[in-house]
C-alpha angles and dihedrals in degrees: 000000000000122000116229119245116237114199114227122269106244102230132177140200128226102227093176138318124230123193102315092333122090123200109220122197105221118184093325087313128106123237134176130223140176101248091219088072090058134079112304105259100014123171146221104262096022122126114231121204092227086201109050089034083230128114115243102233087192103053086044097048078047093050099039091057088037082059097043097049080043094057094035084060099043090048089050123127084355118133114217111249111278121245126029139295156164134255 
């Protein structure tokens, strides 16, 4: 019995979007896009299926917990700076 070869599903991630340009993260490399040649209403964060033109709601529900786990563990036993400042 052989297994079938898939081939892997080209993703992206939208590191940030400036203006009508997004910046896509490809396989650690950055790309950029018109936006208008994306989903309708993408975000920044989300994964886009670069085959299909759709966001994978799945691998960026999956990303967006892998980041937050990712930031809780950084932060912790850290103390916040002392005094008072402004943002």
């Amino acid at each position: 019995m052989t297994k079938k070869k898939t081939k892997p599903r080209s993703r992206a991630t939208v590191d940030r979007i400036e203006d009508d340009v997004a910046v896509l993260v490809v396989d650690g490399q950055q790309v950029t896009r018109a936006l208008g040649t994306l989903p309708s209403g993408v975000r920044e964060g989300d994964v886009v299926d670069l085959e299909t033109g759709t966001v994978d709601a799945e691998a960026t529900e999956a990303l967006r917990v892998e980041v937050r786990a990712a930031r809780e563990q950084a932060m912790r036993g850290k103390k916040p700076p002392a005094g008072d400042f402004d943002l």
